[in-house]
Each structure stands twice: as C-alpha cells, then as structure tokens.
C-alpha positions in Angstrom: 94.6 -13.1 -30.4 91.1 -14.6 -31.4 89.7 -11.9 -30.4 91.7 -9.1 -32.8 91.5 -11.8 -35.9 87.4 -11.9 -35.4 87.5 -7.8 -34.8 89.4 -7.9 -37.9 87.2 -10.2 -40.2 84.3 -8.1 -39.0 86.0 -4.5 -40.3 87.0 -6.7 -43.6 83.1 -7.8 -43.5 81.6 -4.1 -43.0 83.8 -2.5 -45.1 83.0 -4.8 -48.0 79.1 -4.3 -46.9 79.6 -0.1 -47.0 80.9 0.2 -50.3 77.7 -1.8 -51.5 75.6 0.3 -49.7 77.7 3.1 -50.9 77.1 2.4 -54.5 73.5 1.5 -54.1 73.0 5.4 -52.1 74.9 7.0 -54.6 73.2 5.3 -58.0 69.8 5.9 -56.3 70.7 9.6 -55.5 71.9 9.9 -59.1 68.6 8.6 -60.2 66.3 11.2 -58.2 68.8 13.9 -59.1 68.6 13.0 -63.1 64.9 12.8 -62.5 64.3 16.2 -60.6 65.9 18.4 -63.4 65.1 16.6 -66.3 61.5 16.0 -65.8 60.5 19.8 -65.5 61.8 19.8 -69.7 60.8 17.1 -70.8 57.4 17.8 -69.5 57.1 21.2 -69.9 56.7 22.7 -66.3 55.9 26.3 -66.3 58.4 28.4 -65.8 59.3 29.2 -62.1 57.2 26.5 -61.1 59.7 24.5 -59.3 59.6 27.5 -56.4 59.6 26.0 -53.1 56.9 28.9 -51.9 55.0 28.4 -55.0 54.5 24.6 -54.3 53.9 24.8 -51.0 50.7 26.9 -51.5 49.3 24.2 -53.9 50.2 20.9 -52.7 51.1 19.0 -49.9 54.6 18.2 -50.3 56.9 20.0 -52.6 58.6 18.5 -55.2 62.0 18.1 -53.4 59.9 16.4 -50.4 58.4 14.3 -52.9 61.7 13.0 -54.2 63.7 12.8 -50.8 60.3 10.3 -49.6 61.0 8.4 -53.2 64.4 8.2 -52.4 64.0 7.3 -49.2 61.9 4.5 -50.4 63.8 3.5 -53.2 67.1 3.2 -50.9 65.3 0.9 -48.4 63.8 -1.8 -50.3 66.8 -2.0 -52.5 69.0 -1.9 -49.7 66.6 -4.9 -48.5 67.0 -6.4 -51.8 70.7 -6.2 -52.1 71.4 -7.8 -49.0 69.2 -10.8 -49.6 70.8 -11.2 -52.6 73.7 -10.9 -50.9 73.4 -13.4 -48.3 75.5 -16.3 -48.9 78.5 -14.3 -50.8 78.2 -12.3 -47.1 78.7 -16.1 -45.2 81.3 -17.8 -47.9 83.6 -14.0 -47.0 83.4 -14.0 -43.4 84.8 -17.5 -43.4 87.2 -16.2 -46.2 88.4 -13.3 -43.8 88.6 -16.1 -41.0 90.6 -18.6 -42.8 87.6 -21.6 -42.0 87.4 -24.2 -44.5 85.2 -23.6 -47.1 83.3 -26.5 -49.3 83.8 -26.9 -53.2 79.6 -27.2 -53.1 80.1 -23.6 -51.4 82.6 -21.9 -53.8 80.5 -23.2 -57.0 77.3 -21.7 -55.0 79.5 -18.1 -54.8 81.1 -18.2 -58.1 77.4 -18.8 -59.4 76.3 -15.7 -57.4 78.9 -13.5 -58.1 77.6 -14.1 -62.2 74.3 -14.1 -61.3 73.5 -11.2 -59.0 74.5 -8.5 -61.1 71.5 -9.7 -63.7 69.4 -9.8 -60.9 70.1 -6.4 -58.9 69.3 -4.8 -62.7 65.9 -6.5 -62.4 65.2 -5.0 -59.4 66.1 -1.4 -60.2 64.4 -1.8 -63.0 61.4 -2.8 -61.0 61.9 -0.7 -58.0 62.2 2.7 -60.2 59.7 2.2 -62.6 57.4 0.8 -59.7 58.3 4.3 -57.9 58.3 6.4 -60.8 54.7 5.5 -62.0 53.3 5.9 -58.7 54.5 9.2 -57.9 53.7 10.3 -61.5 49.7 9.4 -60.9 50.0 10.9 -57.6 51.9 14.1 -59.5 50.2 14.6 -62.6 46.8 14.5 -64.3 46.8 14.1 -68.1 47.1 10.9 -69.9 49.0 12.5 -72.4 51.6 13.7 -70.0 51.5 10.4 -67.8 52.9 8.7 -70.8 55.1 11.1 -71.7 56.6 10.5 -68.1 56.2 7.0 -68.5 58.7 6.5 -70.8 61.5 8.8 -69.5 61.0 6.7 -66.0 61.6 3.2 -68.0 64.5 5.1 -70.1 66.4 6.2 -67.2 65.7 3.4 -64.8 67.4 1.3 -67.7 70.5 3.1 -67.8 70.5 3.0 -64.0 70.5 -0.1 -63.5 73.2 -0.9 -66.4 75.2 1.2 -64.1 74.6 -0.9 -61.0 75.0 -3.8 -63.0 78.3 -3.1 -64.2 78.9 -1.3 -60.6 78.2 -4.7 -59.4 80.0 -6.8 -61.8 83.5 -4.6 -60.7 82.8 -5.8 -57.1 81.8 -9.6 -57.4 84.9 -9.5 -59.9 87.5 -9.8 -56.4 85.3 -11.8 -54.6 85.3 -14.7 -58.0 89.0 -14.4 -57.7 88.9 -15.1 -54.5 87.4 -18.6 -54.6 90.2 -19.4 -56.8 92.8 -18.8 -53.8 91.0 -20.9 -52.0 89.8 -23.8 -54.3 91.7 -24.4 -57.9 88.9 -26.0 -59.1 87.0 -25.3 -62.2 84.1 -25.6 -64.6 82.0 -23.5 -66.9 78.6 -23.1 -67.4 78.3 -21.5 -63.8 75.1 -18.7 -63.7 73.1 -17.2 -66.4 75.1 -17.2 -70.2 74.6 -14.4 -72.0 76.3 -14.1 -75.3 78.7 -11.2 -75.5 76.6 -10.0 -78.4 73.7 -10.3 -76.5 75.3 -8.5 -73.6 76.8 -5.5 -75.6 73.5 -4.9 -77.2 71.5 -5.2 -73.8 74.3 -2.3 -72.2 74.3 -0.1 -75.0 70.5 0.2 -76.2 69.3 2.1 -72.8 71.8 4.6 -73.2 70.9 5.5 -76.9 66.9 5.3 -76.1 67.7 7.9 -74.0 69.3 10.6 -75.9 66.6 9.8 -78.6 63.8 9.9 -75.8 65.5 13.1 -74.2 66.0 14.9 -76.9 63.1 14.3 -78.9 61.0 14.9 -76.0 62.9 18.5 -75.1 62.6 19.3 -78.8 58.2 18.8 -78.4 58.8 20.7 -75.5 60.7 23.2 -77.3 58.4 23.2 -80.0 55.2 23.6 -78.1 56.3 26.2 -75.6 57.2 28.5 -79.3 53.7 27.4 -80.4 52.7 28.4 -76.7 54.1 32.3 -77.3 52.7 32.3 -80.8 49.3 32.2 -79.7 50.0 34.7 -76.9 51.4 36.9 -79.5 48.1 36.7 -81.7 45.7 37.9 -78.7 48.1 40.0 -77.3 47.8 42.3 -80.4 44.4 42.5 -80.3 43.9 43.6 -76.8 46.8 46.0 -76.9 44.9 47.5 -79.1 41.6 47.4 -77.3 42.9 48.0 -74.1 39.8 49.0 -71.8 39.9 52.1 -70.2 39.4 52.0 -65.9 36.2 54.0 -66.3 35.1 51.4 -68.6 36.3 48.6 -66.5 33.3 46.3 -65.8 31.9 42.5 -66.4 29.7 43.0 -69.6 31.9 45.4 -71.4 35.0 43.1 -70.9 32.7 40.3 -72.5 31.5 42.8 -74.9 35.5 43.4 -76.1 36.7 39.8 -75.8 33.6 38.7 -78.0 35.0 40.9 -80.8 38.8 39.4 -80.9 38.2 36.4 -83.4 39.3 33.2 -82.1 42.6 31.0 -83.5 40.9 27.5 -82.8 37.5 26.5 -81.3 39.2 25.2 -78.4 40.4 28.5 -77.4 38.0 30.8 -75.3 38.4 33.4 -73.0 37.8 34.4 -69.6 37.5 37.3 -67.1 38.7 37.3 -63.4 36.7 40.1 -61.4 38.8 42.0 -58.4 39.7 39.5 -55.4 38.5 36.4 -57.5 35.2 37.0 -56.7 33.8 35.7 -59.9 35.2 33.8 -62.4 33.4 33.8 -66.1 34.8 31.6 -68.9 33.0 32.0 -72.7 33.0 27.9 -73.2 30.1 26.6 -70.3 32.7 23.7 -70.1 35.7 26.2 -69.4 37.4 26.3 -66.0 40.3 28.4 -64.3 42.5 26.4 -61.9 43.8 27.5 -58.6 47.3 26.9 -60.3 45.9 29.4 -62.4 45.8 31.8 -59.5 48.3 30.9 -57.7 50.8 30.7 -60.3 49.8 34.4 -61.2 50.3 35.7 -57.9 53.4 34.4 -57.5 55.3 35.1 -61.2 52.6 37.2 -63.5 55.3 40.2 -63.9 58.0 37.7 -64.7 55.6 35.6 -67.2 54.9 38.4 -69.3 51.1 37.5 -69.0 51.4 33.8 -69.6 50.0 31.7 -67.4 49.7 28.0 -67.3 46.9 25.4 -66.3 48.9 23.1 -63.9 51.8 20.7 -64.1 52.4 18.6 -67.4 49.0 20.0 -69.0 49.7 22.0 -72.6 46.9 24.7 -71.9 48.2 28.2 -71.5 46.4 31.4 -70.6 47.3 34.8 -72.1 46.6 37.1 -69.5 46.2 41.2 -69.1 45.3 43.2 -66.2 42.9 46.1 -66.1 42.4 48.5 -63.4 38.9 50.2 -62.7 37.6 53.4 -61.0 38.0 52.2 -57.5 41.4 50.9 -58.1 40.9 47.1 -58.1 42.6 44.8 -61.0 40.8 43.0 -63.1 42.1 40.1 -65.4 41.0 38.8 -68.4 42.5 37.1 -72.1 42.0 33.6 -73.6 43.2 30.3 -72.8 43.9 27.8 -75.2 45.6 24.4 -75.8 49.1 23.7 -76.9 49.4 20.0 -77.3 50.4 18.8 -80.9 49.6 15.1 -80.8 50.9 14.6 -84.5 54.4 16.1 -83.6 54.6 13.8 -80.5 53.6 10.5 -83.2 56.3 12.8 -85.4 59.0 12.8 -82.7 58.0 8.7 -81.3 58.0 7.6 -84.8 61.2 8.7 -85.6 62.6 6.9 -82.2 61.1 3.9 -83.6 63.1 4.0 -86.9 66.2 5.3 -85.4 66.0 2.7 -82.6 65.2 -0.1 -85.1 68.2 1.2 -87.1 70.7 1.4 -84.1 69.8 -2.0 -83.3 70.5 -3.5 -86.5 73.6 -1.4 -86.5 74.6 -2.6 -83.3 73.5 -5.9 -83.9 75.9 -6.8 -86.7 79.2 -5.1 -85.1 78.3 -7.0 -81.8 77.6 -10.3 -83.9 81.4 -9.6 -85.6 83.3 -9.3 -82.4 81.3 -12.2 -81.2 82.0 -14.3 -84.3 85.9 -13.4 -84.3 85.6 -14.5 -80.2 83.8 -17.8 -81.2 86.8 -18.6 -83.9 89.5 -17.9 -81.5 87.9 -19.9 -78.9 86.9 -23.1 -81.4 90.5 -23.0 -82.4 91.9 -23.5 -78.8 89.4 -26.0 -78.3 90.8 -27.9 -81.8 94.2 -27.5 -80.3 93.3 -28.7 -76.7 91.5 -31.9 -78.2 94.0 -32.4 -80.9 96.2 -32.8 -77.0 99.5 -32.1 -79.1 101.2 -29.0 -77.6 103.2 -28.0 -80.7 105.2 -24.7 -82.0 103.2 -25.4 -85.6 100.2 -25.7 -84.2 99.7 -22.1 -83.9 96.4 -19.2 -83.4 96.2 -17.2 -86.7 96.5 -13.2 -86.1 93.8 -12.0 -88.5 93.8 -9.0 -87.0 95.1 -5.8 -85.1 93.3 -5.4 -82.3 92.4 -7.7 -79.1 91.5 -10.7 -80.7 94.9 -10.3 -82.3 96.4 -9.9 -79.2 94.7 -13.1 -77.8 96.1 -15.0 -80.7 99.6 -13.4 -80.3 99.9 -14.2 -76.4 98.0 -17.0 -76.7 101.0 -18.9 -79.4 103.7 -17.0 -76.7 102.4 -19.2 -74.4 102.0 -22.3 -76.5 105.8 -21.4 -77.1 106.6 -21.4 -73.5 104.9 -24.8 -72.9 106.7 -26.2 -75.3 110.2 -25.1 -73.9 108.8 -26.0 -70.3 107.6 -29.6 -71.4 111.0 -30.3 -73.3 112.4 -29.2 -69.9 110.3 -31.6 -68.0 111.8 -34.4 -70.2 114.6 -33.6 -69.8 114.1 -33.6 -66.3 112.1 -37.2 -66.6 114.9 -38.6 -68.7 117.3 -37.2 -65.7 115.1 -39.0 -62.9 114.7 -42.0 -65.3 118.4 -42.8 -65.8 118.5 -41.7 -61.4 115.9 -44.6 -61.2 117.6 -47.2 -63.5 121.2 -46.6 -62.0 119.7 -47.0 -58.5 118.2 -50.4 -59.9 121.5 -51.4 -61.0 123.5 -50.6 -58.3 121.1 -53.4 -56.5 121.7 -55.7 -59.9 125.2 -55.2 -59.6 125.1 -56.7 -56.2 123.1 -59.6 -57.2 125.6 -60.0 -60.3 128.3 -61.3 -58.6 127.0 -64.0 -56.4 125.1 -65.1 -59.6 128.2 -65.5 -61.0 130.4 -66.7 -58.5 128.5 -70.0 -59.0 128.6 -70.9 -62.4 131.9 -69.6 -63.0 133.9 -72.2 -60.1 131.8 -74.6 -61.9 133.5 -74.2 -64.5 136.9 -73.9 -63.0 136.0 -77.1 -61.8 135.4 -78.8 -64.8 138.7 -77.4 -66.6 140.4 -78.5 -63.7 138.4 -82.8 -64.1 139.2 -82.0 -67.9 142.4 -81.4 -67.4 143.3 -84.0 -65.0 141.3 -86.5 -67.5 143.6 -84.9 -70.5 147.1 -85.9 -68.3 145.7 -89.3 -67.8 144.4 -89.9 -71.2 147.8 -88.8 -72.3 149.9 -91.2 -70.0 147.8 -94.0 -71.4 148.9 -93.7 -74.8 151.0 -96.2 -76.1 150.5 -98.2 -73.5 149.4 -102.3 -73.6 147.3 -102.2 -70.4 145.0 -99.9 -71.5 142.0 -101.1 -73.2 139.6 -99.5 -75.9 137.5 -99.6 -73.2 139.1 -97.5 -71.0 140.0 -94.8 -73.7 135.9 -94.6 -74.4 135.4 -94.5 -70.5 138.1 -91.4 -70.3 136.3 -89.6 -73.0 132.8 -90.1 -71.6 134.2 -88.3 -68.7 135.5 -85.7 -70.7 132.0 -85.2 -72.5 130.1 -84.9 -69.1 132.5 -82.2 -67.8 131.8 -80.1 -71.0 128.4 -80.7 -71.0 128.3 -79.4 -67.7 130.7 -76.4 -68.9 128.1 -75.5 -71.4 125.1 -75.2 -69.2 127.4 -72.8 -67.0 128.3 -71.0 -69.8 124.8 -70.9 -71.0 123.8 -69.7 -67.8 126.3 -66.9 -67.1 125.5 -65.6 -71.2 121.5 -65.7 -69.8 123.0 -63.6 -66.5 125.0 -61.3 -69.2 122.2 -61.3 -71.1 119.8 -60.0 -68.7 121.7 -57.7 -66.9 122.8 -55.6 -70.7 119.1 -55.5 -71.1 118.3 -53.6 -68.0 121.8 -51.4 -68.6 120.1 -49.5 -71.8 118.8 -46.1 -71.2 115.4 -46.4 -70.2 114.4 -43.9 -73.1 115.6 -46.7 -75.7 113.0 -49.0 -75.9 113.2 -52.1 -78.6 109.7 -53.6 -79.2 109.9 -57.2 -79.8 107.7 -60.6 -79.6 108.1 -62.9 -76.6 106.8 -65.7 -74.5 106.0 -65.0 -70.9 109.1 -67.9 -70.2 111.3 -65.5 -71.3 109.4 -62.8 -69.2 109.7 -65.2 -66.2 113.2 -66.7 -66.3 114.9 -63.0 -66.5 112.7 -62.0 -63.7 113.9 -65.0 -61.8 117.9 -64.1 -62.6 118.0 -60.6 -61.7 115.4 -61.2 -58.5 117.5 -64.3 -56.9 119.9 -63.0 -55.0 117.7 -59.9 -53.7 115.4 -62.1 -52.7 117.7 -64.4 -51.4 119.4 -62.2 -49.2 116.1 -60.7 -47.3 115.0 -64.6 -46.7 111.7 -64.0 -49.0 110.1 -66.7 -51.1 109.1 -66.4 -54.4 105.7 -68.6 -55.6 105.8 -68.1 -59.4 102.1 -69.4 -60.5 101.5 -69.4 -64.3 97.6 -70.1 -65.0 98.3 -69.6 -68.8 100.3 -70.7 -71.6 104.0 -70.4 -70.9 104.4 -69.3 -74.6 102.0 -66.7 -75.0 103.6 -64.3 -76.9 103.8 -60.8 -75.9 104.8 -57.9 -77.7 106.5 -54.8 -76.1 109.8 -53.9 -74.6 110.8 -56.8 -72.4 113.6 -54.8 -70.4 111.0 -52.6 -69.2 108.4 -55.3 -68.6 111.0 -57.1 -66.3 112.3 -53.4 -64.6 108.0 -53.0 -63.6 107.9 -56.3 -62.1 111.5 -56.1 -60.3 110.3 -52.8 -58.9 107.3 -54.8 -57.7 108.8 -57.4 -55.9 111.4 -55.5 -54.5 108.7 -53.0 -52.8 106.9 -56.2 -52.2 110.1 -57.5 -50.0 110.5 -53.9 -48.2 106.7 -53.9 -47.3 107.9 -56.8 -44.6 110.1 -54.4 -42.9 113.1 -57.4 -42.5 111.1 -60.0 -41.5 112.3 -63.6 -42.9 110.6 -66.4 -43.6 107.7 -64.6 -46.1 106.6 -65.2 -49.0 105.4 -63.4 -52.5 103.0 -64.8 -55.0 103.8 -63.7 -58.3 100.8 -64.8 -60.5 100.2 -64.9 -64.3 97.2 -65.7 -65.8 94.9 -64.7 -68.6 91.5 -63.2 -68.2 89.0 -61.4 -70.7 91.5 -61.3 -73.4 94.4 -59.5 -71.2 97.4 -61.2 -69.9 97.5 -60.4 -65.8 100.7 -60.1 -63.8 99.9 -59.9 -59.8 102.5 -59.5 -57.8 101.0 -60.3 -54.5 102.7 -60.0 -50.3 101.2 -60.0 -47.0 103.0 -57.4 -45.4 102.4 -53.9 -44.1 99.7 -52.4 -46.9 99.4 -49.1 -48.3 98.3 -46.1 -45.6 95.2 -43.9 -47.1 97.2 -41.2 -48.3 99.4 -43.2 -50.1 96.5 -44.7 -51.9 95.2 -41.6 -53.1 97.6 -40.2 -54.6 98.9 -43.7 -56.6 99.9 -43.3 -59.7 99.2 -39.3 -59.9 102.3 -38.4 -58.6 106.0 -39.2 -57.7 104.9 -40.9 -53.9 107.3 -43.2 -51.2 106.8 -44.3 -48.0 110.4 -44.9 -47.6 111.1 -41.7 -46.2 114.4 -40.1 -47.5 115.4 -43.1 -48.7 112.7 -43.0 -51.9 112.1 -41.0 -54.6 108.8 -42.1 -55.3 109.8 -42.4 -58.8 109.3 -46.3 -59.0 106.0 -47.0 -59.5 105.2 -43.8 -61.1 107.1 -44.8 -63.9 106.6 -47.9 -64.0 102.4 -46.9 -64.6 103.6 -44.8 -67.1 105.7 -47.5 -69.0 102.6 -49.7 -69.0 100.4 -47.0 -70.3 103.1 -46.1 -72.8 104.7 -49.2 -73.7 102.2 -51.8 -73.8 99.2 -50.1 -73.6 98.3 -51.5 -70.7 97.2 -50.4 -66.9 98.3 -51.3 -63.3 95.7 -51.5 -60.6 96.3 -52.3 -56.8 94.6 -53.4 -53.5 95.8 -53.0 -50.3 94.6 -53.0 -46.8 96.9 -52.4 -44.0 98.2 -54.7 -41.9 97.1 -57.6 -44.3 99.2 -57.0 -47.5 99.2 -55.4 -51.2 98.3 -57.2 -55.0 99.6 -54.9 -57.3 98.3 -56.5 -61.2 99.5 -55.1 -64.6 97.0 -56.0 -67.4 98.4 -56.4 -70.9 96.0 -56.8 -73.7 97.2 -59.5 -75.7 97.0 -59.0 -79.3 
C-alpha cells in the first residue's frame, strides 16, 4: 500500500514538473519561431536568401541550425533555471501528495514563492533571450546599423515572451497557493514582491504595444528602402539597356569605357565589372569591393532577382547587375552598386515610437491609475467597516458603478447581509445554550432550595407552636389573683424572644427567596446596580451550602479588602460566575471528602480579585489551550462546555473585566476574575 501511495505522489510530482517543462519548451519554441520569420523583414534579407543550399555555401551553419543550437541553449539553462527556482515549491508538493505534515514557516516560504517566481522567471527570459539574441546577432551580422536594428526587435520580443511565461506561470502557482490553504488556514499579507495593480497592468501591456510600433515601423523602413532599392535599379537599368554592349565588343576597357559614361545618382554609388569565371574583379571606387555573397547569391537566384543583387545579410547595399556575353561565349557581368540605407527615415520611424510610446504610456497610465484608485476605495472602505467591528445591514459598500468594482460592492453587502442573518442566528442559538446553561444551574439550586428551607421554616413552626402555648397560658392567667405583674412581663418576654427568632427565619428564607429569583431571570436580562462585595459573598454562600454540603467540601472564604467596596455590575451574573467556579472546583476532586476550596478576595492595582482556588486534579494541556476560545468540558457527555465560556464572556461583557487561570495537574486550579473597580 506504501508502496502504490509513494508511486502515486511521484506521477502527481512528474506530471506537475512536465507541464512546466511543457510550457517553458513551448514559449521558447514560440520565441525562435517568431524570431526566424520575422527577422528576415524587419532586417531586410534579400530575397531567397533564407535557401538552405544557398546558406550552406556561405556559412557554416544555416540559419535553421543556428536557431535549433539557440534553442537548444535557451531550453537548457532556463530549464536549469526553472527548476532551481523551483525547488522548495517541488519539496512542500511531494509532502502535499504524501499527506506529511507540513510547517506554517514552510507554507509562508511557498505562498511567498508561488508570488515571487513568476517576477523572477520573467527576469530570466528576459536575460536568457536577449543574452542569446545579441550573441548570435554579432556572430550573424556585420553592420552597426543593422546590429541595432536587431537589437531592439530581440529586447521587444523577449519582453512579450516573458509576459507570457509570467502570466503562464502565475496560472500554475495559482493551484499550488490554494493548496496551502487546504492545508493551513492561516493568513497574512504582505507575502512576496507588491506590485501595484497599476503598476502591473502597465508593465504587461507596454511590451506588447512596443512591438507592433517596433514591428511595424521597422517592416515599413524595410518597405521603404527595398522601393528606394528598385528605384535606383530602375535609373541604371535604363541606361545600359540602352547601351547594351555588343559580344564582339565585349572586353574589360570598353565595359569601363561605357560604365564611365552613365552619370552617377550619388557619390557613393560606383560600378563594377566581373570578367568570365571571376577571374578579375574591377570596381571604379579603389575602396570598392564585391562580396562572395555577391557571387554566390547570383549564382544561386540572378534569373529570379531581375539583376539585383545584394551585399550580404542585414547590409542596405544593392548591386544592379546585367550580363554580357562575348565572342567565345563566356558571361561577363557588370552595373553599379550603391547604398540604400536612409538613416533620417530610421530617426523618422524611432522618433515617432518615442512619441507614440510616451503617449501610450500616459494613456495607459491614467486608465490603470483609475481602476486602481476605484480598487483602493473599495478596499479602504472594507477596512472602515472591519475596524469600525460593527457588522451592520446600514453599514453598506456604495455601487458607483457597473462593472466589477460594482460587482465587488454588490456581493460584497450580500454577504454583509448574510452575516448579519447568520450572527442573529448564532444569538439566537447563545441565548438557547444560555437559558440550557441557567436551567441546568437551577435544577442543582432547586435541590439546594429545599434543605435551605426545611430549616428555617420548622423554626418557625416551632416558634408559633412556644407562641402559641405562651398565648393559652397567658390567657388562663387572666383574671386570676396568683398571678403577678411579674409573671405577665416574664410571659411576654417569652413571647418577644420567639418572634425575634421568627424574624431572623423569616429574614433568612426572604434572603434564600431573594437569591434564588435573582439567578431565575433570563441570563439575557441583566440589571446593573451598585453593591458591596457582602452582598456578593453572603448570596454566594446561600446558593453554594447545600452543594457544598453534600460533596463534604469546605469552603475558606478570605476577604483581604473592604467588605463594603462597592461594585457595580449585574450581581446575579457575578454570583452565577463564581457558583460555576466552585462547583467545577468541587468536581475537580472526583468525590473525595474532606477537601477544601479557598475562595479569596482581595484588591490589587486598582482591581478587585476573586480567586477561587482547589487542590484537586488540574487542567490537562489541551484543555488549557483551548480556555476560553471555545465551548470546552472534561466531563465527558455529561458537559457542555458552556460554563466557563460564558462565564469569560459575562466578565468581558458585563463588568469589563477578565478571568485568568493556573493549573498544574495533579496539584490543583486558581481560577481569578479581576474587576476594575471604579
């Protein structure tokens, strides 16, 4: 079974790796394949040029070879890259596949990778093709002209790559950041690099419109010079059309003689003459040369040029060519070569992708800084509502307007709605468990009540049945001689002393009646009023006595403060906390008899502190930790947990106030509420 789940995190692991790879072979292919057939137009390859056969005579490796190498380069150190990168989002997913427990430290470490690599892949394919681009274009080309030209397609296209791969990326680090969530619900912003979203729209969108600009103003010089190219043809063609040398005539000095009579366009231009087999090559400007691309390219595609020929590869000088054959049947070749490059409508072209690019970005700029600035408004106002901490149907997100902010305001106030019904529910559902808890408290009141009462009240049975007794005899002795003044004041002392004693029953059993209505209210009506901590203390000890009583516990009441020390609050609820206390205090000795519990008051820094202190089992760890946070017993199914939960949250509410604890087990609890007194 181990052995299918690894087999099976490994697939999950490998597949997950492939469709990286995937994406970083097919973005790099894309790259050499934009590169292959854009390049020849923007740079104004001669025609044909890009024939296999043709290359191979002039250069080492074709052109196709030369890209397949790049591409093979450009795959295998940003494969290289990728997977360092990669690394630790490769570790935190194999243990994610295999279900092994991964660190908080860890997630925060992948969810800060998963932002941050996409930035950093476009760094490197930014590098990596530009790197590659400029090296191949020294190792390609020759003129400075055309090496910038080049230049700036490679950085143009390498950018719009790499926003690819970036947002390629982005897509696939998007499942793995959900991910961590499964497995931790822990959260916090400010993880990786923070780019603005009007930052980040102008940083995807910019490459793509350099490019057109770049592309087509570059095509359209191209364009442009190739016509001016075909112009200048056009001029010398007429003039040896017309002065086409007859084969008898055919020879080195009388071609020079006839090309020295066709007046030249430009001082630049001059011509040349190509004797039978290349033997000899003559050129009218000493510094004048004929390339073997020259050659070459004319055996290969004169017919199809129509006489043009062209220097080499990304250089703007063209030949116009014509053939002559002589007596002994051997072709001669001969015309003018001249330069096409127009530096001022290359400035022309880049100026004008300077102004437009300027323009775009301000454009772009200010629409990007508007979405932004309606984002930023719709987020400060959920911040004001989740500071102001009310959850409340009037305090509601404006819709200012149709379209996805609008939506985020609309479903953002359904929502609001729906807490709002879900936190009525949950008081409901408090108010439910609160009057659960209170009844459950009386229940063990109501036991308490009786024997509390049994007591006071025979008491008093007794003393109506002395007064009575002492009423017969005080009636007998009327009228008669042998009873003394005396004795009449002796029968009515009597009499007092029973009814004083009927009073402090009475008294007693109204304190009992008293109490016990207090703790009857619904826990949701609370009644704030001043009292002394006598008052707290002497209900306490009514409604505790017989509970206590009955599980053989002790009571030590110790008050280190004054006994009249007012406090202000809901006493009912003040006496249910510290009932609840005692009570878990007497079920933390498991029935053993014969203990005791300290219930201490005393005033410290301005607070009035209540401990309610026992010696018996402790709190386990768990228990501990989750104090206070949630509904927790240790009683099993005989709990709800409910207890000292609310009983925290009556402090907190009630008196503004706070409950700590210490426990240790084995050796006891002190839970202490702390009142500030006013």
């Amino acid at each position: 079974m181990k052995k299918k789940t690894k087999d099976n995190t490994t697939k999950k692991l490998t597949n997950f790796k492939l469709k990286f790879l995937l994406m970083v072979l097919l973005v790099d292919a894309i790259t050499v394949i934009l590169l292959y057939f854009i390049m020849p137009l923007v740079q104004n390859f001669p025609p044909f040029s890009e024939n296999i056969a043709f290359q191979s005579q002039l250069e080492e490796l074709t052109h196709i070879e030369q890209y397949i190498i790049a591409y093979i380069l450009c795959i295998s150190v940003h494969t290289l890259s990728f997977f360092l990168l990669m690394r630790k989002i490769f570790a935190y997913l194999k243990k994610y596949y295999n279900n092994e427990k991964i660190s908080y430290n860890e997630i925060l470490q992948v969810r800060k990778d998963c932002i941050n690599i996409p930035y950093k892949v476009f760094a490197v394919q930014m590098a990596l093709i530009i790197g590659i681009g400029i090296l191949f274009n020294f190792i390609m080309l020759v003129s400075a002209f055309t090496i910038m030209r080049f230049t700036l397609m490679i950085i143009v296209i390498a950018s719009i790559i790499s926003v690819i791969l970036l947002i390629g990326t982005q897509k696939m680090l998007y499942k793995v950041n959900i991910s961590t969530y499964e497995v931790c619900k822990k959260y916090k912003k400010n993880i990786g690099y923070r780019i603005t979203n009007s930052k980040n729209l102008l940083f995807q969108m910019i490459p793509f419109i350099l490019v057109i600009l770049i592309v087509i103003s570059l095509i359209g010089y191209s364009k442009a010079v190739q016509q001016e190219g075909f112009a200048i043809g056009n001029y010398y063609r007429a003039y040896l059309e017309i002065n086409k040398a007859s084969p008898d005539e055919v020879s080195m000095d009388y071609l020079k003689n006839l090309l020295d009579k066709v007046p030249l366009q430009s001082e630049s231009h001059y011509y040349f003459i190509i004797s039978p087999n290349d033997e000899e090559i003559y050129t009218s400007n000493p510094d004048g040369s004929i390339s073997d691309f020259v050659l070459k390219y004319r055996d290969f595609f004169y017919e199809e040029s129509n006489g043009i020929l062209y220097e080499t590869y990304g250089v703007d000088e063209q030949l116009y060519t014509i053939d002559v054959t002589d007596s002994n049947g051997q072709t001669w070749y001969y015309g003018f070569k001249y330069p096409v490059v127009d530096f001022d409508l290359f400035l022309y072209y880049f100026e004008l992708i300077i102004v437009v690019l300027i323009a775009y970005t301000i454009l772009l700029s200010v629409w990007s800084h508007n979405i932004s600035n309606n984002l930023i408004k719709t987020t400060e106002r959920l911040k004001d509502i989740l500071e102001d901490e009310n959850v409340d149907n009037d305090n509601i997100l404006p819709i200012v307007s149709n379209d996805e902010f609008g939506d985020l305001s609309y479903y953002y106030n359904k929502i609001q709605e729906l807490t709002v019904r879900n936190i009525e529910k949950i008081h409901e559902n408090q108010n439910m468990l609160m009057e659960s808890e209170r009844l459950a408290s009386l229940g063990q009141l109501i036991g308490g009540i009786a024997h509390n009462l049994k007591t006071p009240i025979m008491s008093t049975s007794g003393a109506i049945e002395a007064l009575s007794d002492l009423i017969k005899e005080y009636d007998l002795s009327i009228d008669d001689p042998e009873v003394t003044s005396k004795d009449h004041h002796d029968i009515a002392k009597d009499m007092n002393e029973w009814i004083a004693k009927m009073k402090e029953y009475i008294s007693y059993m109204s304190d009992i009646i008293t109490v016990v209505k207090g703790q009857a209210v619904t826990l949701s009506e609370t009644e704030n009023v001043n009292f002394d901590i006598e008052e707290l203390l002497k209900r306490v000890d009514i409604l505790m006595k017989h509970e206590l009583k009955n599980a053989l516990i002790y009571l030590n009441i110790s008050v280190k403060a004054d006994e009249h020390k007012l406090i202000h609050g809901d006493v009912n609820s003040l006496v249910q906390v510290i009932n609840n206390m005692i009570s878990n205090s007497i079920q933390a000795y498991n029935g053993k008899t014969e203990q005791t519990i300290d219930l201490i008051v005393e005033e410290k820094d301005n607070n009035l502190c209540i401990s309610v202190r026992d010696y018996g089992c402790g709190l386990p760890k768990k228990v501990k930790d989750k104090l206070f946070k949630e509904m927790i017993t240790t009683k099993g199914k005989n709990g709800t947990g409910l207890g000292l939960y609310m009983s925290y949250s009556t402090i907190r509410a009630h008196f503004n106030g706070n409950i700590t604890f210490e426990s240790e087990e084995g050796k006891g609890t002190t839970f202490t509420i702390i009142l500030p007194l006013q």
